[in-house]
C-alpha positions, 0 to 999 in steps of 0.5 A, a space after each residue: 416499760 409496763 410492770 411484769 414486763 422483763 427487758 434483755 439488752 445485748 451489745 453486738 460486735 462483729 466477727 471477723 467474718 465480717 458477716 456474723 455479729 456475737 452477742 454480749 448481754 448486759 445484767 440488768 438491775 431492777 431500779 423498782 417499780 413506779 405505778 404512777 409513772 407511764 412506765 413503771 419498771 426501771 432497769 439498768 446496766 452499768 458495767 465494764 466490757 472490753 470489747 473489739 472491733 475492726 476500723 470501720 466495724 461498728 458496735 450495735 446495742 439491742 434491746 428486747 422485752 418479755 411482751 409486745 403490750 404497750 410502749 417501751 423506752 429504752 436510753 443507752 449510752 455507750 463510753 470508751 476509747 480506742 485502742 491502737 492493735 498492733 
């Protein structure tokens, strides 16, 4: 991502509507900025959610950024396990 530039990342999860999805955003830490890399600003998010969907349902991540100048990369990973609800 260029510098100045400033990233939002969210994780979706549906409601149970099933035709809605609500919005969990991910704090995001600065890694520094880089001039000689081809994407200078590093970020990232590592942090503990406990999130819920129903069989079937699928969780979403999504990422913007503060300018559409350029290129930007985004990696994600995404880590758990399930959990039988009674």
């Amino acid at each position: 991502m260029q510098a100045g530039q400033k990233p939002s990342v969210s994780v979706l999860v549906p409601n149970p509507d099933g035709l809605t999805l609500t919005s969990h955003y991910l704090t995001l830490s600065s890694q520094g900025s880089f001039a000689t890399n081809s994407r200078p600003d590093l970020y990232s998010a590592s942090q503990s959610v406990r999130l819920y969907a129903d069989a079937g349902g699928g969780v979403e991540i999504d990422a913007f950024r503060s300018a559409l100048t350029s290129d930007a990369l985004f990696i994600m990973t995404i880590s758990g396990y399930f959990v039988d609800v009674p």
